[in-house]
CHARMM-style PDB file with segment names, atoms N, HN, CA, C and O in Angstrom:
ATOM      1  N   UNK     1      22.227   5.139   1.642  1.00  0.00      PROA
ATOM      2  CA  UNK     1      20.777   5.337   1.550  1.00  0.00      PROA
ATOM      3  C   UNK     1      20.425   6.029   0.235  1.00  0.00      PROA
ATOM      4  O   UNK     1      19.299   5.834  -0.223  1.00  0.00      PROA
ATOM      5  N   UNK     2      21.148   6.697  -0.314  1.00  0.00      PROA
ATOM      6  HN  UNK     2      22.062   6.856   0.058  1.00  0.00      PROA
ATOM      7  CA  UNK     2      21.075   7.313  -1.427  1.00  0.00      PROA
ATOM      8  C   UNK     2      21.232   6.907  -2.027  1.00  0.00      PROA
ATOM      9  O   UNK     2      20.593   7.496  -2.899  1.00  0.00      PROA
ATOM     10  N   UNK     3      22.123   5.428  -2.873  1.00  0.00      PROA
ATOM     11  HN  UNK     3      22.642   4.950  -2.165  1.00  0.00      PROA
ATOM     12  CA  UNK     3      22.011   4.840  -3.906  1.00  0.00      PROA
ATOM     13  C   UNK     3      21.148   4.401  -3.632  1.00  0.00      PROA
ATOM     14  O   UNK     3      20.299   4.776  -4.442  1.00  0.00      PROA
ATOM     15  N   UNK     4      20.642   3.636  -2.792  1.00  0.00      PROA
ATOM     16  HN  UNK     4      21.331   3.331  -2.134  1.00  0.00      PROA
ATOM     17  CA  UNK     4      19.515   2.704  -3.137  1.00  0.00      PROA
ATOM     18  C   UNK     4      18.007   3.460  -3.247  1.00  0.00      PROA
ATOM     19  O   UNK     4      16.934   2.894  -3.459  1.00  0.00      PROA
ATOM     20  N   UNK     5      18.144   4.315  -3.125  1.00  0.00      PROA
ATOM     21  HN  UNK     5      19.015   4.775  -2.953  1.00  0.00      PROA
ATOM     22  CA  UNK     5      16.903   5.442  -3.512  1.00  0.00      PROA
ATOM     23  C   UNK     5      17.226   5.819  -4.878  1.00  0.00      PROA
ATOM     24  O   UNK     5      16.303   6.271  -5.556  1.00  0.00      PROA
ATOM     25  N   UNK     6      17.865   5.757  -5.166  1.00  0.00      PROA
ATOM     26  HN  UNK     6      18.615   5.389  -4.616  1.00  0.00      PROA
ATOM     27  CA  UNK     6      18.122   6.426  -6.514  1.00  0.00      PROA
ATOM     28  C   UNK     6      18.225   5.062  -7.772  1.00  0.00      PROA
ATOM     29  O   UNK     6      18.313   5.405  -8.951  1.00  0.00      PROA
ATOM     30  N   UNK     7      18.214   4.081  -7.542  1.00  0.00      PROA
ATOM     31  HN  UNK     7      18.143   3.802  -6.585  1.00  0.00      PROA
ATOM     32  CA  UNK     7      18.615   2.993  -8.162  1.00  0.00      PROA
ATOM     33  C   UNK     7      16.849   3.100  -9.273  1.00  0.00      PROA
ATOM     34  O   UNK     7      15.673   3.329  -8.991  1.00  0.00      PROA
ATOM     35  N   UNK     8      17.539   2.816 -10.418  1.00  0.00      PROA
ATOM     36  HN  UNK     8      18.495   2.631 -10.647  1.00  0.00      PROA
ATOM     37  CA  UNK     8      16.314   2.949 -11.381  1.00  0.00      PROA
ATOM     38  C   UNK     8      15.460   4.065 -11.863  1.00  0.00      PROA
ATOM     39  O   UNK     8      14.684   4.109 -12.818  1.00  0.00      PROA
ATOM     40  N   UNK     9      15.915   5.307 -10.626  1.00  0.00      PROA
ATOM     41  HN  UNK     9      16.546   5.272  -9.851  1.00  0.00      PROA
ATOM     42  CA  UNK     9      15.491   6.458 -11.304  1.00  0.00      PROA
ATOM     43  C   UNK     9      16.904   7.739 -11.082  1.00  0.00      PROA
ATOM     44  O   UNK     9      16.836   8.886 -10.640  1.00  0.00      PROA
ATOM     45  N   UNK    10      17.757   7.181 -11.447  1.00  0.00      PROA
ATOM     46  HN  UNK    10      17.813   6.249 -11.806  1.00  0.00      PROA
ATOM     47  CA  UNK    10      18.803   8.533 -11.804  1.00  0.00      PROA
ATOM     48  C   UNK    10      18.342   9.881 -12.194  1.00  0.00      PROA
ATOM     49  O   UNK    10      17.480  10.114 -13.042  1.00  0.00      PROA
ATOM     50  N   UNK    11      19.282  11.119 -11.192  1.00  0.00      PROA
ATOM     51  HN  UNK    11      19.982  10.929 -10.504  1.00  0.00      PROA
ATOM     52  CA  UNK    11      18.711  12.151 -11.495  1.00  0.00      PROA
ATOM     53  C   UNK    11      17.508  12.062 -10.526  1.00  0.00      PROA
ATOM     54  O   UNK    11      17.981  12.789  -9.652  1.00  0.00      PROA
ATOM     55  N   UNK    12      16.439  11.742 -10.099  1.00  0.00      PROA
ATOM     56  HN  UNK    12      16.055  11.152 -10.809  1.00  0.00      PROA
ATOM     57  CA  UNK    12      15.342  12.320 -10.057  1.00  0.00      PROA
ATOM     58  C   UNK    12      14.632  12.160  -8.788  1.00  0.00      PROA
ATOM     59  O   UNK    12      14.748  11.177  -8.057  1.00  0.00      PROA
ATOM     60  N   UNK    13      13.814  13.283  -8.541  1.00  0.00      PROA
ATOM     61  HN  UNK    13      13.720  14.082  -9.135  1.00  0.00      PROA
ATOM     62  CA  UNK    13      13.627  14.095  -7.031  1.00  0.00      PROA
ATOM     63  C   UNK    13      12.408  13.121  -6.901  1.00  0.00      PROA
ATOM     64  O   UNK    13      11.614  12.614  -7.692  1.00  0.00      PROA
ATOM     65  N   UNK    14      12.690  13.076  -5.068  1.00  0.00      PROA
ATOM     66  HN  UNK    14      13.336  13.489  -4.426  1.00  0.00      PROA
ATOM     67  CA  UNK    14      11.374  12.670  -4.420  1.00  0.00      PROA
ATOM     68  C   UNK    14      10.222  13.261  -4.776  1.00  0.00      PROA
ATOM     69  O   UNK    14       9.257  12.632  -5.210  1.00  0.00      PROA
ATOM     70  N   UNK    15      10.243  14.125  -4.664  1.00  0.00      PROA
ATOM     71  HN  UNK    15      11.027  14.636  -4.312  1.00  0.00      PROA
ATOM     72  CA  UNK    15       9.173  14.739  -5.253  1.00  0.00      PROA
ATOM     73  C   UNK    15       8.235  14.906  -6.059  1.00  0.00      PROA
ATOM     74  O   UNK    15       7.062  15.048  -5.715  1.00  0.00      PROA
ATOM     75  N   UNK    16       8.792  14.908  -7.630  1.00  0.00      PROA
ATOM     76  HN  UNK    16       9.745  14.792  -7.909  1.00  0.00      PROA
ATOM     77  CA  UNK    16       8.287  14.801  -8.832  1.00  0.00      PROA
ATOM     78  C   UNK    16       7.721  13.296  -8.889  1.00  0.00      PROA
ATOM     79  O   UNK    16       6.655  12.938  -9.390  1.00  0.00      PROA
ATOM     80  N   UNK    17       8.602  12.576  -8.313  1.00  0.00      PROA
ATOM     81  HN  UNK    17       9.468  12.866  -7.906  1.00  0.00      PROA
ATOM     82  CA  UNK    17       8.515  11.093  -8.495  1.00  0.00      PROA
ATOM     83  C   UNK    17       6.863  10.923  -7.753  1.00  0.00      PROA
ATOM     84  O   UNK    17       5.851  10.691  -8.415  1.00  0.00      PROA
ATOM     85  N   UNK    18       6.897  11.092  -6.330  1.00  0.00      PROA
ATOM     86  HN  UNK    18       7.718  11.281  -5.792  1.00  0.00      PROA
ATOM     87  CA  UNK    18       5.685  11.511  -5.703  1.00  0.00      PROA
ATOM     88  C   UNK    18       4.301  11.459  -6.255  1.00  0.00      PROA
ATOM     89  O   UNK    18       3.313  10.726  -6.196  1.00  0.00      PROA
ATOM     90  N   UNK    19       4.717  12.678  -6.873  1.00  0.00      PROA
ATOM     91  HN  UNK    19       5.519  13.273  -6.921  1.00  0.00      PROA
ATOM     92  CA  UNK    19       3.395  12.986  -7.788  1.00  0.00      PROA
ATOM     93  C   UNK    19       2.388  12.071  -8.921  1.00  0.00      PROA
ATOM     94  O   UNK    19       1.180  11.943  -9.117  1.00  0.00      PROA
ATOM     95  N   UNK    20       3.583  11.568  -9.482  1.00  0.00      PROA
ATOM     96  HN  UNK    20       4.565  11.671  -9.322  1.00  0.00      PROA
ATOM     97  CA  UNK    20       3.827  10.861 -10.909  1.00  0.00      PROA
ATOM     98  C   UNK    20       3.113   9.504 -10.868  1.00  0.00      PROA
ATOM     99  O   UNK    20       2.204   9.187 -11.635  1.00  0.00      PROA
ATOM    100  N   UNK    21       3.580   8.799  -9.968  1.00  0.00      PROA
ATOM    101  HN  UNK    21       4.318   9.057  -9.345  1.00  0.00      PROA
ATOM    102  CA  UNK    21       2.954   7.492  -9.648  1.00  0.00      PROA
ATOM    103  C   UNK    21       2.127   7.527  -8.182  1.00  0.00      PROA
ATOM    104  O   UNK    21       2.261   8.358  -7.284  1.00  0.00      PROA
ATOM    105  N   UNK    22       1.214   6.342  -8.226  1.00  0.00      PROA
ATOM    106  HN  UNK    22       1.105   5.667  -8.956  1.00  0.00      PROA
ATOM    107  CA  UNK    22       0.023   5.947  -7.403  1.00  0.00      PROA
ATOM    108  C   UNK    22       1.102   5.595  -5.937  1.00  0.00      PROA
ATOM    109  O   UNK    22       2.165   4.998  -5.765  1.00  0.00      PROA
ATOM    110  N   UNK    23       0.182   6.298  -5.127  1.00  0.00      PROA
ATOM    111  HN  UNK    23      -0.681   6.782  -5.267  1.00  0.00      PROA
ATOM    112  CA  UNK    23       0.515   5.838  -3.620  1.00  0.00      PROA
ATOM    113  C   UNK    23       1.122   4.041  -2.817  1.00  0.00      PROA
ATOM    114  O   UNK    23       1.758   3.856  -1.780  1.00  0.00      PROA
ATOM    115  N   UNK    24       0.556   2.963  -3.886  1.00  0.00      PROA
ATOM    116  HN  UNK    24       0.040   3.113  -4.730  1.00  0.00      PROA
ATOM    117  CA  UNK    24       0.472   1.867  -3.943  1.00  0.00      PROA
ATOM    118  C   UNK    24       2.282   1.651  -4.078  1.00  0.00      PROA
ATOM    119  O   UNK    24       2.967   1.105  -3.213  1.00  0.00      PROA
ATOM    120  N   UNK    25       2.824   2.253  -5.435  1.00  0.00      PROA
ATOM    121  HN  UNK    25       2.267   2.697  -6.138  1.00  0.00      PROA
ATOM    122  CA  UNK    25       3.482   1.605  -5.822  1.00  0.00      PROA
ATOM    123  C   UNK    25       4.978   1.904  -4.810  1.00  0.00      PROA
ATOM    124  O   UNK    25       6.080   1.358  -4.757  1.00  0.00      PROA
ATOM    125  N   UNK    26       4.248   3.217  -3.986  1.00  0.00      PROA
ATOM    126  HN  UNK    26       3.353   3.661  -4.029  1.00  0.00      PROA
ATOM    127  CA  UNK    26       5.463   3.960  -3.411  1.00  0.00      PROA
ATOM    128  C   UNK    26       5.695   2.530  -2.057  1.00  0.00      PROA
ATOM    129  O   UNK    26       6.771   2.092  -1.652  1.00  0.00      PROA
ATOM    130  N   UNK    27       4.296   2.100  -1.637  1.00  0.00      PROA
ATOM    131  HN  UNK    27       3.421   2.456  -1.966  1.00  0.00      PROA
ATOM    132  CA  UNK    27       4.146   1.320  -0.678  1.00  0.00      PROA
ATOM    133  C   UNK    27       5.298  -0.018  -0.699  1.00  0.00      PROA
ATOM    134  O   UNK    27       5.992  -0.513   0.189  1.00  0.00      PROA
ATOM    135  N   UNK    28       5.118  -0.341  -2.241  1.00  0.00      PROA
ATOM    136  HN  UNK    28       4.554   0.061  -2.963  1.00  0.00      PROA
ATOM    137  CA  UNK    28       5.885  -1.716  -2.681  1.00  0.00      PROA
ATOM    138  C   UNK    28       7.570  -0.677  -2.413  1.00  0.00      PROA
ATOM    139  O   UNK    28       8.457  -1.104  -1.673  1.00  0.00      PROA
ATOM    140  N   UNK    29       7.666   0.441  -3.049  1.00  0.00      PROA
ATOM    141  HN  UNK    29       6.945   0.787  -3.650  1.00  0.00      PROA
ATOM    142  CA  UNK    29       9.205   0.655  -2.881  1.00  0.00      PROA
ATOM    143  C   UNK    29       9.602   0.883  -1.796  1.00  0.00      PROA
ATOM    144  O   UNK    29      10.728   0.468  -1.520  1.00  0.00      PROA
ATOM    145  N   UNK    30       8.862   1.593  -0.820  1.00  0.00      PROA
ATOM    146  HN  UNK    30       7.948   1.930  -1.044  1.00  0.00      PROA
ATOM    147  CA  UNK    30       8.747   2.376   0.574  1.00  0.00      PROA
ATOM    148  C   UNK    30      10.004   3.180   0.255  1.00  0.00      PROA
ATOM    149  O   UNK    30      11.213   3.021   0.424  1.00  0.00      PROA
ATOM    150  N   UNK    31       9.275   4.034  -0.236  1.00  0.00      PROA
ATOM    151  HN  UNK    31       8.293   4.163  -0.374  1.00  0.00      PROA
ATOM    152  CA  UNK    31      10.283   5.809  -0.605  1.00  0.00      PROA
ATOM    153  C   UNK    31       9.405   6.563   0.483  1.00  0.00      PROA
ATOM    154  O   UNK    31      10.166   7.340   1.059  1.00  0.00      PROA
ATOM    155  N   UNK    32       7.974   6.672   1.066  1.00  0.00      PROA
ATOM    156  HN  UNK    32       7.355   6.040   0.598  1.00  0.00      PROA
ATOM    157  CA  UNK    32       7.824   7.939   2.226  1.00  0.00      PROA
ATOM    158  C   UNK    32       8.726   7.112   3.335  1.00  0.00      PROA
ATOM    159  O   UNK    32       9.644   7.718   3.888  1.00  0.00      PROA
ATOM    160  N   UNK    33       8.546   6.141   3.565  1.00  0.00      PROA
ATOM    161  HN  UNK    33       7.800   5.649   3.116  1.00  0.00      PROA
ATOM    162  CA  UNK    33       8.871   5.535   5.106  1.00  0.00      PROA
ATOM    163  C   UNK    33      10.701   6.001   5.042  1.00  0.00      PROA
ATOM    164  O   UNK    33      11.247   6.464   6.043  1.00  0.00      PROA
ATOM    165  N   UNK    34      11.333   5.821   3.942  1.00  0.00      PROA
ATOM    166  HN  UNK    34      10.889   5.445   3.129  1.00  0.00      PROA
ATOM    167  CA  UNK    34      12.865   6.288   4.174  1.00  0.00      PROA
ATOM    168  C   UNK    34      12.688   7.989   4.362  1.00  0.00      PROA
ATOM    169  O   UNK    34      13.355   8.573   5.215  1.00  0.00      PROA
ATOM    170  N   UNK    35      11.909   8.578   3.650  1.00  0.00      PROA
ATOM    171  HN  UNK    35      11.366   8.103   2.957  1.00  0.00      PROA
ATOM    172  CA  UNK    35      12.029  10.217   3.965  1.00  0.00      PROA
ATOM    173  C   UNK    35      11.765  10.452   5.323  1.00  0.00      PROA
ATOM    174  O   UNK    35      12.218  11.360   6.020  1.00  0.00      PROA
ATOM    175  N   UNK    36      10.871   9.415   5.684  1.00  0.00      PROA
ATOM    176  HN  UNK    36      10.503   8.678   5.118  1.00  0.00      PROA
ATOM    177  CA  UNK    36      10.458   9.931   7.210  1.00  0.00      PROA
ATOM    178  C   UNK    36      11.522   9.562   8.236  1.00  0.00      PROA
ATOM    179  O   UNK    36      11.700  10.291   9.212  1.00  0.00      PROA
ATOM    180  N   UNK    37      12.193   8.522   8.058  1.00  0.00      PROA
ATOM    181  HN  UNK    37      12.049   7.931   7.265  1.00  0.00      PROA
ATOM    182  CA  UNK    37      13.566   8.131   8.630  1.00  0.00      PROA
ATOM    183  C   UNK    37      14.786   8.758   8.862  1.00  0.00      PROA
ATOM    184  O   UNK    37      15.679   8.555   9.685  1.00  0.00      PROA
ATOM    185  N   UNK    38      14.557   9.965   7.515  1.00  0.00      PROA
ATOM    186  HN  UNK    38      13.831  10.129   6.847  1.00  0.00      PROA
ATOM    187  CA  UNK    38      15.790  10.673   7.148  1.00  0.00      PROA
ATOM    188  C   UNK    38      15.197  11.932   8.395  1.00  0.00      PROA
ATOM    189  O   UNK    38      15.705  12.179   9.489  1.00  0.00      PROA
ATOM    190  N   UNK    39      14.064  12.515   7.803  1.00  0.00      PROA
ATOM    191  HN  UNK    39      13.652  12.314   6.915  1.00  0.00      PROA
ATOM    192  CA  UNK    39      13.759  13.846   8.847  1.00  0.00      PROA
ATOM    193  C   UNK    39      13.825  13.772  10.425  1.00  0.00      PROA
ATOM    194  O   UNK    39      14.116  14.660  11.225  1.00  0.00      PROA
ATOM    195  N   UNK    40      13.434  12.325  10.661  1.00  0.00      PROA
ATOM    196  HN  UNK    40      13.197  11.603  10.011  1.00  0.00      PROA
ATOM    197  CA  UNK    40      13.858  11.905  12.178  1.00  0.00      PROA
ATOM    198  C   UNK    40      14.915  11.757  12.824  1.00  0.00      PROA
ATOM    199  O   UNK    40      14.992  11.745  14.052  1.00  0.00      PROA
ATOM    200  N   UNK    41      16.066  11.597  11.836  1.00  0.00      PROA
ATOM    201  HN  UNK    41      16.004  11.606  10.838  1.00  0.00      PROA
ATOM    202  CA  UNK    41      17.395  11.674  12.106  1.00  0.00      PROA
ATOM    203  C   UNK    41      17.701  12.801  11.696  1.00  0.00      PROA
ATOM    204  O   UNK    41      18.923  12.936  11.622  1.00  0.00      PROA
ATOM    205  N   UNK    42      17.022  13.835  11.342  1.00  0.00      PROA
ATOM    206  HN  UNK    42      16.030  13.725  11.402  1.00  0.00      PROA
ATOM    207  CA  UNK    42      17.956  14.970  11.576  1.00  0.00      PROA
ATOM    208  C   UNK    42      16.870  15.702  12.582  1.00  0.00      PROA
ATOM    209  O   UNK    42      17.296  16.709  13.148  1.00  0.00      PROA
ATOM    210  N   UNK    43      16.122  15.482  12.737  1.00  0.00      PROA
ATOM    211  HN  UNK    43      15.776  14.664  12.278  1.00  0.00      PROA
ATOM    212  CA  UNK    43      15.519  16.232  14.051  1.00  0.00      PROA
ATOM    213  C   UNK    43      16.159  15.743  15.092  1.00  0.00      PROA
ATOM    214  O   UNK    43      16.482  16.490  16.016  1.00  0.00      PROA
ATOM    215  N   UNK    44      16.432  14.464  15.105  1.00  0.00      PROA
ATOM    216  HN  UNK    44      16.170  13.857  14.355  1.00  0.00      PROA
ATOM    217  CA  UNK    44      17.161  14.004  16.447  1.00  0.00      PROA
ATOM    218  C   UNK    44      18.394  14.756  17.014  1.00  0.00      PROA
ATOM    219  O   UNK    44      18.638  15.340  18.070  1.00  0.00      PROA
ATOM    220  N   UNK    45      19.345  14.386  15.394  1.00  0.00      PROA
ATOM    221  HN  UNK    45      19.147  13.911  14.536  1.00  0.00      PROA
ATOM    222  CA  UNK    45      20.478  15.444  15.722  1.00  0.00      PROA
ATOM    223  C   UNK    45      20.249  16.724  16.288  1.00  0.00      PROA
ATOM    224  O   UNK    45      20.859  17.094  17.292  1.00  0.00      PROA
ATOM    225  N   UNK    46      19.439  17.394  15.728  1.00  0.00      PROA
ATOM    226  HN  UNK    46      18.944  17.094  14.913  1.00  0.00      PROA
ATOM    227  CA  UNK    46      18.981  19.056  15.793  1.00  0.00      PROA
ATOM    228  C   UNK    46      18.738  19.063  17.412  1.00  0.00      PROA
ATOM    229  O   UNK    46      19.440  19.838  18.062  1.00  0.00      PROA
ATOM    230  N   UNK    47      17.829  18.286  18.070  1.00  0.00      PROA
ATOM    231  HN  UNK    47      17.259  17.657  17.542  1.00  0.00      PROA
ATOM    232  CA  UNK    47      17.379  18.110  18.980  1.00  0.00      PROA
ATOM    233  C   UNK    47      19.217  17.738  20.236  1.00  0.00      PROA
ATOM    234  O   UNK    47      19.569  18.510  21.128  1.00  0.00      PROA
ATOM    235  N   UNK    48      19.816  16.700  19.935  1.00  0.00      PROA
ATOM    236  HN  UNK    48      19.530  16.073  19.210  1.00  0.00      PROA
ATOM    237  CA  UNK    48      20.826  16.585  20.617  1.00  0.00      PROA
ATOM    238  C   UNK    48      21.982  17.636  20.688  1.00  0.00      PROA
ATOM    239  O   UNK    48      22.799  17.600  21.608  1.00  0.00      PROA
ATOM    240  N   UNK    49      22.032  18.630  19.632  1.00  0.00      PROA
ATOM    241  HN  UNK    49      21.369  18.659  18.885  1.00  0.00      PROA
ATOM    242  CA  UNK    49      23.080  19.651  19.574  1.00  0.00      PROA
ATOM    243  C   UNK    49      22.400  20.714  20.416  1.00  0.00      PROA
ATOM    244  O   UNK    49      23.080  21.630  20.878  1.00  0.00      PROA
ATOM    245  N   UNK    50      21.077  20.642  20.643  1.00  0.00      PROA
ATOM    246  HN  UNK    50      20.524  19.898  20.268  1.00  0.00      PROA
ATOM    247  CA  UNK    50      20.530  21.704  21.193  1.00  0.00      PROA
ATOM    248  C   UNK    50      20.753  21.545  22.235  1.00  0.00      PROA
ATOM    249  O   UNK    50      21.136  22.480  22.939  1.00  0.00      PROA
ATOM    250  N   UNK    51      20.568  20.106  22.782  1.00  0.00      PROA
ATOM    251  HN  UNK    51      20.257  19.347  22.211  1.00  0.00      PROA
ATOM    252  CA  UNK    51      20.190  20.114  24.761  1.00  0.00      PROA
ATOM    253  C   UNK    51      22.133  19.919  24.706  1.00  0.00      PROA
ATOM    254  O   UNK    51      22.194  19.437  25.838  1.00  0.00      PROA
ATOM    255  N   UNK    52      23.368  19.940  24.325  1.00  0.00      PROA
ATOM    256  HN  UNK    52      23.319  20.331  23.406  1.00  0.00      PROA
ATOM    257  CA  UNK    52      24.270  19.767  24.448  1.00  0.00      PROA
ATOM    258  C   UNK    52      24.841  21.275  24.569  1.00  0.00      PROA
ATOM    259  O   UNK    52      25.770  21.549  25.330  1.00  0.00      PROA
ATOM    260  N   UNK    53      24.241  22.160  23.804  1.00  0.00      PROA
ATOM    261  HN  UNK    53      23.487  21.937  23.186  1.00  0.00      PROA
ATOM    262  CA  UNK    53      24.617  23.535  23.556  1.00  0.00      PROA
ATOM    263  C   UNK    53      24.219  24.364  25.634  1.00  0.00      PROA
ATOM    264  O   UNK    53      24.844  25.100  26.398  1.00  0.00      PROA
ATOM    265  N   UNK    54      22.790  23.588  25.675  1.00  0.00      PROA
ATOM    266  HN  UNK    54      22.282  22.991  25.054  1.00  0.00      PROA
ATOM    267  CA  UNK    54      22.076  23.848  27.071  1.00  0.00      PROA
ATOM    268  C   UNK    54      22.777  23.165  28.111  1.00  0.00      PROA
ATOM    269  O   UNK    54      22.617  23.524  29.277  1.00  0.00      PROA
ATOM    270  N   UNK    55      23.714  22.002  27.749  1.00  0.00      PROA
ATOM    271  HN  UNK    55      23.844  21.710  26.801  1.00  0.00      PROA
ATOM    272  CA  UNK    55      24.005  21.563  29.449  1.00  0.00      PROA
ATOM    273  C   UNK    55      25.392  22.029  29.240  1.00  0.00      PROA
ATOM    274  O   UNK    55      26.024  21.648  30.226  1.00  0.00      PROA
ATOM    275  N   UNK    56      26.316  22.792  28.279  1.00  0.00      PROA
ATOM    276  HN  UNK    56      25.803  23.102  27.479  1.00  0.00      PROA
ATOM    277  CA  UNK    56      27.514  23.375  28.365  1.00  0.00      PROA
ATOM    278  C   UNK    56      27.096  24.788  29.036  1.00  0.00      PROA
ATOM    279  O   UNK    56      27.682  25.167  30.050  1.00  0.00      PROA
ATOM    280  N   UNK    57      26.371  25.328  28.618  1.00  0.00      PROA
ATOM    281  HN  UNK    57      25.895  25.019  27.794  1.00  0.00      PROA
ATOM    282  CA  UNK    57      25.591  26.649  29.006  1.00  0.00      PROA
ATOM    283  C   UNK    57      25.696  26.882  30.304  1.00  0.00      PROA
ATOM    284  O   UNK    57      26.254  27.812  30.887  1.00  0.00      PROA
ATOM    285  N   UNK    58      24.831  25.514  30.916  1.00  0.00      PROA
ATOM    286  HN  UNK    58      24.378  24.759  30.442  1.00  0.00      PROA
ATOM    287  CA  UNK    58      24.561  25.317  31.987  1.00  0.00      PROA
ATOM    288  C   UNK    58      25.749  25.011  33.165  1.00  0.00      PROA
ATOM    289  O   UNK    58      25.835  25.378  34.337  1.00  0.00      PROA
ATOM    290  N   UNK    59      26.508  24.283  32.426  1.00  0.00      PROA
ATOM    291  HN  UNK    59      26.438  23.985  31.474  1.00  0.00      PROA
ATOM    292  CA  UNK    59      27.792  24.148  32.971  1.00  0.00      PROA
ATOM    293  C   UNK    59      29.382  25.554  33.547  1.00  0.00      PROA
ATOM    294  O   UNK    59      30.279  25.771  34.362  1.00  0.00      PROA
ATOM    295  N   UNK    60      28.585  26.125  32.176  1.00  0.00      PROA
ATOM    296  HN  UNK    60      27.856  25.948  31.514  1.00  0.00      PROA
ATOM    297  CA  UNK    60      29.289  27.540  32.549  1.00  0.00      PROA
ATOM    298  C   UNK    60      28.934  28.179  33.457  1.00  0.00      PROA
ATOM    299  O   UNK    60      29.744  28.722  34.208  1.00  0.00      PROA
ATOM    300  N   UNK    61      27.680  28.266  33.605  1.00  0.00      PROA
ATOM    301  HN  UNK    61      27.022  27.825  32.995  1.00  0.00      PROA
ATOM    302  CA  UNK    61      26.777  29.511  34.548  1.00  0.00      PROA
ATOM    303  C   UNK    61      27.337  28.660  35.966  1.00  0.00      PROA
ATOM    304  O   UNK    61      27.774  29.633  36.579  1.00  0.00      PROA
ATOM    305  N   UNK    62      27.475  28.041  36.441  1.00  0.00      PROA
ATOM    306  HN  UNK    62      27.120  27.250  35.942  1.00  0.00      PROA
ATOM    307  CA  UNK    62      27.642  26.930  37.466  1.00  0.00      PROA
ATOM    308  C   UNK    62      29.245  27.140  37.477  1.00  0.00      PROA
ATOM    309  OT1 UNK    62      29.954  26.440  38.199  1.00  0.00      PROA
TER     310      UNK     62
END
């Protein structure tokens, strides 16, 4: 996922990039829709280590 985000702009942050160019062109690359992909997969994770941490927990107390 990272090369192909990075392909044509080496070096350089979502971010700055963001700013720099029109909302349009991000549409044609779809650079938000992968960030939002990325934060969902790690909330997911975040989310599954949590209820895993809770049913070992749970398993102990029991």
């Amino acid at each position: 996922m990272s090369g192909s985000a990075a392909t044509g702009h080496p070096g350089g942050c979502p971010g700055p990039r963001r700013r720099r160019f029109p909302s349009r062109r991000h549409d044609a690359k779809g650079g938000p829709p992968v960030e939002n992909v990325l934060i969902g997969l790690v909330v997911a994770v975040v989310i599954i280590v949590v209820i895993a941490i809770a049913m070992r927990g749970l398993k102990r107390d029991n």
